[in-house]
PDBQT receptor file of N, H, CA, C and O in Angstrom, charges set to zero:
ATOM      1  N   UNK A   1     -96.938-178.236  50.204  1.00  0.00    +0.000 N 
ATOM      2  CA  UNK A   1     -97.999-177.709  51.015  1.00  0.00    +0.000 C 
ATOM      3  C   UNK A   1     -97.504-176.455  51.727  1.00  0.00    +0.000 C 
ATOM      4  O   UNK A   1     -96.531-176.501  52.479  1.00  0.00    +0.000 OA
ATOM      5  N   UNK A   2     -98.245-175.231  51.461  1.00  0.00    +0.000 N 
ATOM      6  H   UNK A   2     -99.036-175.194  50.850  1.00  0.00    +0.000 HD
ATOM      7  CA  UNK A   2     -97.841-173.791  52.453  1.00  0.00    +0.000 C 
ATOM      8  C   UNK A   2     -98.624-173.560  53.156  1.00  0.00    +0.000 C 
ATOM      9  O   UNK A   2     -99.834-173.418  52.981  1.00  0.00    +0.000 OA
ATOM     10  N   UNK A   3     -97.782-173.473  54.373  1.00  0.00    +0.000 N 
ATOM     11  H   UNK A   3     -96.799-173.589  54.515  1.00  0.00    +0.000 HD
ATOM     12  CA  UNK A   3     -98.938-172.961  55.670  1.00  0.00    +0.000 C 
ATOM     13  C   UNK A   3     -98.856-171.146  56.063  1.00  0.00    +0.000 C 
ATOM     14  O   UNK A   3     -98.037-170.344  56.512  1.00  0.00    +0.000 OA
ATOM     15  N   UNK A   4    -100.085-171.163  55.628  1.00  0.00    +0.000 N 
ATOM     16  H   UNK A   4    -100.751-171.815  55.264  1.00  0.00    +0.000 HD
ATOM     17  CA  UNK A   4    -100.285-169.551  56.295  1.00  0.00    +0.000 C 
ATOM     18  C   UNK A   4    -100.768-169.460  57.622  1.00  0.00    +0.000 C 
ATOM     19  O   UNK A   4    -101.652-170.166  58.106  1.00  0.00    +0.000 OA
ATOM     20  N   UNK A   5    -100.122-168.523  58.202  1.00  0.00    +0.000 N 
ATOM     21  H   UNK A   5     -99.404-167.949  57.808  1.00  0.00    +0.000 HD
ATOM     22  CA  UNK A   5    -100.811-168.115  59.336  1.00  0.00    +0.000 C 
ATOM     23  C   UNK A   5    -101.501-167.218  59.623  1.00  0.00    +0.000 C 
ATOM     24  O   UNK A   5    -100.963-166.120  59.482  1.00  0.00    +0.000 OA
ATOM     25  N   UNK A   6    -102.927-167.215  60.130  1.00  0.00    +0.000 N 
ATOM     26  H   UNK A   6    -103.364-168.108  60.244  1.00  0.00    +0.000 HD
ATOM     27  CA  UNK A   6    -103.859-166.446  60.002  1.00  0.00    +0.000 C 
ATOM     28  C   UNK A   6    -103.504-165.006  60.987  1.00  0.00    +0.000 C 
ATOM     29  O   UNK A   6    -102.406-164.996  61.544  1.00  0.00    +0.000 OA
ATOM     30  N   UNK A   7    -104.332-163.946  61.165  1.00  0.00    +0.000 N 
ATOM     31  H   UNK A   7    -105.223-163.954  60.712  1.00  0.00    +0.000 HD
ATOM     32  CA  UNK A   7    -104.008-162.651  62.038  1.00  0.00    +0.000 C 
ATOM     33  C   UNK A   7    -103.103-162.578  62.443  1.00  0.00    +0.000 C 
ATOM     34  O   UNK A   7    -102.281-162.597  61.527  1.00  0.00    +0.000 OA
ATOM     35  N   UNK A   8    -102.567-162.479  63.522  1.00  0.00    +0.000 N 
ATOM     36  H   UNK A   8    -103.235-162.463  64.266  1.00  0.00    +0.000 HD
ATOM     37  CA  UNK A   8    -101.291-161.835  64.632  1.00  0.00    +0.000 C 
ATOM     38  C   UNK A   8    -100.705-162.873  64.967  1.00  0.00    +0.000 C 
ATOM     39  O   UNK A   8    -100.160-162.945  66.068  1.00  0.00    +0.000 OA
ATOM     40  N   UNK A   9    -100.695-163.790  64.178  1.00  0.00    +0.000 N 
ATOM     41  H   UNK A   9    -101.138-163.731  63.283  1.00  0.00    +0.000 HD
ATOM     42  CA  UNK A   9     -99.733-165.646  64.263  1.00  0.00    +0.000 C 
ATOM     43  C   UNK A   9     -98.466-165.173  63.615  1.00  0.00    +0.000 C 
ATOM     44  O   UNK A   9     -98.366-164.243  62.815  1.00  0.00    +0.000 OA
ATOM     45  N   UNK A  10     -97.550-165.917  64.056  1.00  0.00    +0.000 N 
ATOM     46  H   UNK A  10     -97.632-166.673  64.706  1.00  0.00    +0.000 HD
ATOM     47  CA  UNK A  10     -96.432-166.378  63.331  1.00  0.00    +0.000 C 
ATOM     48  C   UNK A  10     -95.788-167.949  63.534  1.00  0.00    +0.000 C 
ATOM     49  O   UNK A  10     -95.882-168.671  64.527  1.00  0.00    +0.000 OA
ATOM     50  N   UNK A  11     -94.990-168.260  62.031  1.00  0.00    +0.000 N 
ATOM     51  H   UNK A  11     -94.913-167.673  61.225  1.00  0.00    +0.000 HD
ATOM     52  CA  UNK A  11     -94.603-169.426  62.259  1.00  0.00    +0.000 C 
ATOM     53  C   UNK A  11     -93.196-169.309  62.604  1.00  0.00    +0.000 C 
ATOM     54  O   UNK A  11     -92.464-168.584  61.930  1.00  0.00    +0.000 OA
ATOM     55  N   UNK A  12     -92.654-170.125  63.843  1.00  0.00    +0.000 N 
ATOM     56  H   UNK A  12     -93.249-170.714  64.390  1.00  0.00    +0.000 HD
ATOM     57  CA  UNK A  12     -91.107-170.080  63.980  1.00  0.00    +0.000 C 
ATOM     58  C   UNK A  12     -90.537-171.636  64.442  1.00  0.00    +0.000 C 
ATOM     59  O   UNK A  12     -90.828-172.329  65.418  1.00  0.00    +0.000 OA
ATOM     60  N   UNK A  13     -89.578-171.872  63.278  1.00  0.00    +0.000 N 
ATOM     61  H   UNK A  13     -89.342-171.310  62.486  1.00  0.00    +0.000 HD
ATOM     62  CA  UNK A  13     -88.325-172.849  63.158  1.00  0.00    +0.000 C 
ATOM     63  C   UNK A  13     -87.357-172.637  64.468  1.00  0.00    +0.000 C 
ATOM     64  O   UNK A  13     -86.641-171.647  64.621  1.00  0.00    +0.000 OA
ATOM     65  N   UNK A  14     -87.452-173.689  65.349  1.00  0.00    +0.000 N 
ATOM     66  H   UNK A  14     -88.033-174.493  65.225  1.00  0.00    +0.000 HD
ATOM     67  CA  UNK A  14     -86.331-173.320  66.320  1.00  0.00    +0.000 C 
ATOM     68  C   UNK A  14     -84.770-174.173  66.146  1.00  0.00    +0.000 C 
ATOM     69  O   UNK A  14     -84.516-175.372  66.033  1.00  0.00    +0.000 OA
ATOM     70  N   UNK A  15     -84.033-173.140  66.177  1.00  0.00    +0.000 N 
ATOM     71  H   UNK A  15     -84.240-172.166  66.268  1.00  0.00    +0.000 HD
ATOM     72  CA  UNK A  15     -82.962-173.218  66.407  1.00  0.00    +0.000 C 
ATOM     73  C   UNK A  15     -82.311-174.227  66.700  1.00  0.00    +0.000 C 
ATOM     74  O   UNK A  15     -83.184-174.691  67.433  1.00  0.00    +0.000 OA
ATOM     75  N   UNK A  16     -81.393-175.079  66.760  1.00  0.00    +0.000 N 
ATOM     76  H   UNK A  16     -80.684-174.702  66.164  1.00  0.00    +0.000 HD
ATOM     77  CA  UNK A  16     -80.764-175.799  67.202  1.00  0.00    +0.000 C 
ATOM     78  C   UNK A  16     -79.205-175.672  67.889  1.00  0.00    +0.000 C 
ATOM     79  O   UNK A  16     -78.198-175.158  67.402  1.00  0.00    +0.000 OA
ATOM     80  N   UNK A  17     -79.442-176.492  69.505  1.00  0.00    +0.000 N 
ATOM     81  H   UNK A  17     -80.260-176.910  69.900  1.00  0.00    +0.000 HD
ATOM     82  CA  UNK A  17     -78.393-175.627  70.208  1.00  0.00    +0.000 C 
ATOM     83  C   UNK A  17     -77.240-176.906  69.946  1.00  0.00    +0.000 C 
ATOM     84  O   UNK A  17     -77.443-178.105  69.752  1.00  0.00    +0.000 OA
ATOM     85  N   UNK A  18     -76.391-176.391  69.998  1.00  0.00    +0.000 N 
ATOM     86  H   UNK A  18     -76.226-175.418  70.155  1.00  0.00    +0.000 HD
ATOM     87  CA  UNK A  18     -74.655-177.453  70.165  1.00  0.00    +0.000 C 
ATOM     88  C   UNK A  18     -74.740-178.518  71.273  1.00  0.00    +0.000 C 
ATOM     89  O   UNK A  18     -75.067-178.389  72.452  1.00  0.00    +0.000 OA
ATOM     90  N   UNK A  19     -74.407-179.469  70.665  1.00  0.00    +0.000 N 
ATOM     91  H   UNK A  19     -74.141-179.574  69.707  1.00  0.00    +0.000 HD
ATOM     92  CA  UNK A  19     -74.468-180.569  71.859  1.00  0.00    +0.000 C 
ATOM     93  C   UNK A  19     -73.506-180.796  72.382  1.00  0.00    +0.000 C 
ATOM     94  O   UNK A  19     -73.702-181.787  73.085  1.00  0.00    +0.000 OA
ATOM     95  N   UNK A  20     -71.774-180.198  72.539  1.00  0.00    +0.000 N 
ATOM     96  H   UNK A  20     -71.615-179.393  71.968  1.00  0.00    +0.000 HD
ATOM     97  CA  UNK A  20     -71.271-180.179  72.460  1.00  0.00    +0.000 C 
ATOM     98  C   UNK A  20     -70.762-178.472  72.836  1.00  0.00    +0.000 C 
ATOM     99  O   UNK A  20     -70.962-177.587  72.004  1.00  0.00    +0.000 OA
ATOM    100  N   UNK A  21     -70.063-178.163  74.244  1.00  0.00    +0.000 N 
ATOM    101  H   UNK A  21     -69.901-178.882  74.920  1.00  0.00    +0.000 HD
ATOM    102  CA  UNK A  21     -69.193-176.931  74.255  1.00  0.00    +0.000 C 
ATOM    103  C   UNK A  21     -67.945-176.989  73.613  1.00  0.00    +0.000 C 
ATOM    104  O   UNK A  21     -67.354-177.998  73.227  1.00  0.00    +0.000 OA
ATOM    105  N   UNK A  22     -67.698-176.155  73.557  1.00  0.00    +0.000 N 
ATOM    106  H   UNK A  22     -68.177-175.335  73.870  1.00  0.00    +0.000 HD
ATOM    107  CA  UNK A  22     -65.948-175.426  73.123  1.00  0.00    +0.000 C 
ATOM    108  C   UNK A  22     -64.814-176.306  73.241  1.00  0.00    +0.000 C 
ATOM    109  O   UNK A  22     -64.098-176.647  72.299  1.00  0.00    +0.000 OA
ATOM    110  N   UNK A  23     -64.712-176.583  74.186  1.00  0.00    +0.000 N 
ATOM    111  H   UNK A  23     -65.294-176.306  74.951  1.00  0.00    +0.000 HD
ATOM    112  CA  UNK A  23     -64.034-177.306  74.845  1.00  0.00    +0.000 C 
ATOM    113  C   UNK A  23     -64.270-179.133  74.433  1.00  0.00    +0.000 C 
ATOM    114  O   UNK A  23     -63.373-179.975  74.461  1.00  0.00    +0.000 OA
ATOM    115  N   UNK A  24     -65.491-179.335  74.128  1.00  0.00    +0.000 N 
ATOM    116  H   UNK A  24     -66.220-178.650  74.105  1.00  0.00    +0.000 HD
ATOM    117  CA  UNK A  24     -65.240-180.613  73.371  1.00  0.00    +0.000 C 
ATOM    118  C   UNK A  24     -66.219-181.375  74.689  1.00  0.00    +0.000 C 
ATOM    119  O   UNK A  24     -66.135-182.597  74.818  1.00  0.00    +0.000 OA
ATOM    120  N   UNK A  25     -66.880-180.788  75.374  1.00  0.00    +0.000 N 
ATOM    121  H   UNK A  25     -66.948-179.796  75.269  1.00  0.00    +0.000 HD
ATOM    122  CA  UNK A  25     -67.408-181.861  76.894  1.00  0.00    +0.000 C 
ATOM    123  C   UNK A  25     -68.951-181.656  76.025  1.00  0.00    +0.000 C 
ATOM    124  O   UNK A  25     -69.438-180.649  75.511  1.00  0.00    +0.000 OA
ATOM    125  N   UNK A  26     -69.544-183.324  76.138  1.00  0.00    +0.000 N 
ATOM    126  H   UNK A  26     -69.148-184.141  76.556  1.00  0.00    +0.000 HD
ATOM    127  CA  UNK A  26     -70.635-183.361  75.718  1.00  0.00    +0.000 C 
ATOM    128  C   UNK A  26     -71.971-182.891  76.597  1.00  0.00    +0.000 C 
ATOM    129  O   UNK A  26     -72.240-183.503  77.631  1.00  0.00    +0.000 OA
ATOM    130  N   UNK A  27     -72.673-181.948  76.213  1.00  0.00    +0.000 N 
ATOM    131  H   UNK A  27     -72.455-181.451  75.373  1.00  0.00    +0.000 HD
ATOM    132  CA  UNK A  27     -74.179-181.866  76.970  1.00  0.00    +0.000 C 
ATOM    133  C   UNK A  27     -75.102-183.037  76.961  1.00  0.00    +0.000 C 
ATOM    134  O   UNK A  27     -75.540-183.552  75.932  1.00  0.00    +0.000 OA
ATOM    135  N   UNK A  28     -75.404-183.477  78.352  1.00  0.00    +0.000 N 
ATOM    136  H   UNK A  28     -75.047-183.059  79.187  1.00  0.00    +0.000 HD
ATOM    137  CA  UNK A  28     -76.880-184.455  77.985  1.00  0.00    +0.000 C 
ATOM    138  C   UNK A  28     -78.016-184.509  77.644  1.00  0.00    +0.000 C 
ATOM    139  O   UNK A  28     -77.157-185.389  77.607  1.00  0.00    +0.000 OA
ATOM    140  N   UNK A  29     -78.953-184.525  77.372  1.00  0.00    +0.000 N 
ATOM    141  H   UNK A  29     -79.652-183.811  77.403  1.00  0.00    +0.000 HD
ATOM    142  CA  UNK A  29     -80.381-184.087  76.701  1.00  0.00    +0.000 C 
ATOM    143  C   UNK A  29     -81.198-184.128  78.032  1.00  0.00    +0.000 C 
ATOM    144  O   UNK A  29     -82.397-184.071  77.760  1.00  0.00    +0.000 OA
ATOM    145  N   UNK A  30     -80.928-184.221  79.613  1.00  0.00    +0.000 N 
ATOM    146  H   UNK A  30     -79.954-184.267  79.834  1.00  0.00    +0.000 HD
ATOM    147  CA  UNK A  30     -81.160-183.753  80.688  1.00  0.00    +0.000 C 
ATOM    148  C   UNK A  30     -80.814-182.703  81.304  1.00  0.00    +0.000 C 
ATOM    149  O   UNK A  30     -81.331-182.245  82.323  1.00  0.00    +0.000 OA
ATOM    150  N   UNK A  31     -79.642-182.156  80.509  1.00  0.00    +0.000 N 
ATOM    151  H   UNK A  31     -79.223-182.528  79.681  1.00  0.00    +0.000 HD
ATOM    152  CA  UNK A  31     -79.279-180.467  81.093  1.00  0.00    +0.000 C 
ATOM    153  C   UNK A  31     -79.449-179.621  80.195  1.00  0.00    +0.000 C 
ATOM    154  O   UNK A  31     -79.135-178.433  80.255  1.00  0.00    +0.000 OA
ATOM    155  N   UNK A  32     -80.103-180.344  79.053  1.00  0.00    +0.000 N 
ATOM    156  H   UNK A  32     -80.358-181.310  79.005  1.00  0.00    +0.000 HD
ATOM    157  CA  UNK A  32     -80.436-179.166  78.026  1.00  0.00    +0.000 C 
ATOM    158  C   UNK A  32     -82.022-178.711  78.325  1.00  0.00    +0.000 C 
ATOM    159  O   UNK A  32     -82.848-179.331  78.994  1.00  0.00    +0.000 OA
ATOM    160  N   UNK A  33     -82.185-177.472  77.645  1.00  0.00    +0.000 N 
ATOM    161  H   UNK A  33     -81.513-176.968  77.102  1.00  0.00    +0.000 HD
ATOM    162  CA  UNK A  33     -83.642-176.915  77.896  1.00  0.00    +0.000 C 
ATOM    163  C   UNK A  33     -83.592-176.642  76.347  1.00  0.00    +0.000 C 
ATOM    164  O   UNK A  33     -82.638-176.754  75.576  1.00  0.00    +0.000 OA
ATOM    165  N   UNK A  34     -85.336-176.118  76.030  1.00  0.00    +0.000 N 
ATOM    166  H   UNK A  34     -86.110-176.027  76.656  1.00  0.00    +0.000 HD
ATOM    167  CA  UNK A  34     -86.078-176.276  75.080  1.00  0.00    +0.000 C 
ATOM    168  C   UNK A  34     -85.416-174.944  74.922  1.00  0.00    +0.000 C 
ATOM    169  O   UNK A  34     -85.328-174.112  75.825  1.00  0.00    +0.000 OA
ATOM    170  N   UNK A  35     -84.748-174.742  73.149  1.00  0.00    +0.000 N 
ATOM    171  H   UNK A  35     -84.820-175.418  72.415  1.00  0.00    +0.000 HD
ATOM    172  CA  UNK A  35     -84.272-173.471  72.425  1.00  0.00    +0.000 C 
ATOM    173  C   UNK A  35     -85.522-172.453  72.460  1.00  0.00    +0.000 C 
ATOM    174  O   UNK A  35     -86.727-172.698  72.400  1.00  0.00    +0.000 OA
ATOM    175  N   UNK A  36     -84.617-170.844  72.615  1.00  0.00    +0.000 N 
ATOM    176  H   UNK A  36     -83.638-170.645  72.664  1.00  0.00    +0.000 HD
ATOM    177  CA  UNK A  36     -85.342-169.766  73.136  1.00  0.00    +0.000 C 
ATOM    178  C   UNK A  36     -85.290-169.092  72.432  1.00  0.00    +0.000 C 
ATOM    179  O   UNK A  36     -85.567-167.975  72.867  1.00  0.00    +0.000 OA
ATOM    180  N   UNK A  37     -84.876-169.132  70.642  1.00  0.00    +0.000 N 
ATOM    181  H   UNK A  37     -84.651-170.040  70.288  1.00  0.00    +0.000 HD
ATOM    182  CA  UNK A  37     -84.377-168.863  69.730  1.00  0.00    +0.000 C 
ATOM    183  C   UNK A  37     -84.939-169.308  68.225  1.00  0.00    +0.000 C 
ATOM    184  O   UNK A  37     -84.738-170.522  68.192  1.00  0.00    +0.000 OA
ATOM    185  N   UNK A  38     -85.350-169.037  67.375  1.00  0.00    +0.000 N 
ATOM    186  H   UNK A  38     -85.514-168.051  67.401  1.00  0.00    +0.000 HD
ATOM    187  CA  UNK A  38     -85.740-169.234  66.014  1.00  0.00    +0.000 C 
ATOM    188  C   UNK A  38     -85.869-168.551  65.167  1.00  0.00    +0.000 C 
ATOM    189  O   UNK A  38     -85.807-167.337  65.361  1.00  0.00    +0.000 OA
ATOM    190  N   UNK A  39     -86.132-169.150  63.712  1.00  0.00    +0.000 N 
ATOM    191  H   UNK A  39     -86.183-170.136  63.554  1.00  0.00    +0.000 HD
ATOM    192  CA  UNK A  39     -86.409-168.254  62.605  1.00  0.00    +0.000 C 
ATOM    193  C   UNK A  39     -88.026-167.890  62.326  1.00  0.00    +0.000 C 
ATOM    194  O   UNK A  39     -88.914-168.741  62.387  1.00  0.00    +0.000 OA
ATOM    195  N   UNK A  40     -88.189-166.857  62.095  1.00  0.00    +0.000 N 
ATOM    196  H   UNK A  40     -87.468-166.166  62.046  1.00  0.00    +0.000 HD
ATOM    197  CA  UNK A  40     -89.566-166.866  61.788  1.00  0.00    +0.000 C 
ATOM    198  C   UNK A  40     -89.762-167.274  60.515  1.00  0.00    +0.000 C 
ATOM    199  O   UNK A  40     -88.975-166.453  60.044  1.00  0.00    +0.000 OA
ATOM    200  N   UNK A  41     -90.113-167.797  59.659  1.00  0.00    +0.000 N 
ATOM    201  H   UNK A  41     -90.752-168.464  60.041  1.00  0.00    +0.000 HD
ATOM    202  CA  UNK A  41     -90.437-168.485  58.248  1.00  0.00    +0.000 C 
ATOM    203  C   UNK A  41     -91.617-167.726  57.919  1.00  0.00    +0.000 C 
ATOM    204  O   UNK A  41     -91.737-167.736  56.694  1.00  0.00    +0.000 OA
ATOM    205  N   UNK A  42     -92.759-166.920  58.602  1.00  0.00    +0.000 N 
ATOM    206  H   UNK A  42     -92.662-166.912  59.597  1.00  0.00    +0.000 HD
ATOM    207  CA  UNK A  42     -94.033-166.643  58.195  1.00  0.00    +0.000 C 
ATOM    208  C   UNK A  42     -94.445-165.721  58.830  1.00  0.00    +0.000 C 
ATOM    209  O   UNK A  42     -94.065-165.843  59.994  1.00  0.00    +0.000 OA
ATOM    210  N   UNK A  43     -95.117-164.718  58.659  1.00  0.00    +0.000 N 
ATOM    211  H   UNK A  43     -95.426-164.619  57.713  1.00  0.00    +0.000 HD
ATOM    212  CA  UNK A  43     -95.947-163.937  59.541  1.00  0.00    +0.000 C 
ATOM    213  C   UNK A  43     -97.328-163.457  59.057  1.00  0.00    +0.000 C 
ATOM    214  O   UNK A  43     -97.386-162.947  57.937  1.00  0.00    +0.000 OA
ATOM    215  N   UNK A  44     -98.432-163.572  59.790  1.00  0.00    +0.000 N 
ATOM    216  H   UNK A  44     -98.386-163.986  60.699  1.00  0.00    +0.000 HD
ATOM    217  CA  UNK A  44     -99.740-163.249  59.435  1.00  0.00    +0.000 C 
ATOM    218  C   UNK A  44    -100.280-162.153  59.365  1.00  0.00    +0.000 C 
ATOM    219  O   UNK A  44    -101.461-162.067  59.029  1.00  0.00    +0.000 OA
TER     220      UNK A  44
């Protein structure tokens, strides 16, 4: 199934952030925020 997006739409895949810093200390899914970042897959 392909989804088009109609006029001045786009479709975007977000990103996925590390759950996990550098250092190896785990993030909780309470100090994380919603990714600000994606692929666009589509544009109308």
């Amino acid at each position: 199934m392909n989804i088009r997006p109609l006029h001045d739409r786009v479709i975007v895949r977000r990103t996925e952030e590390e759950k996990t810093t550098a250092s190896g200390l785990i993030i909780p899914d309470s100090a994380t925020e919603k990714p600000s970042k994606g692929e666009i897959l589509a544009a109308g």
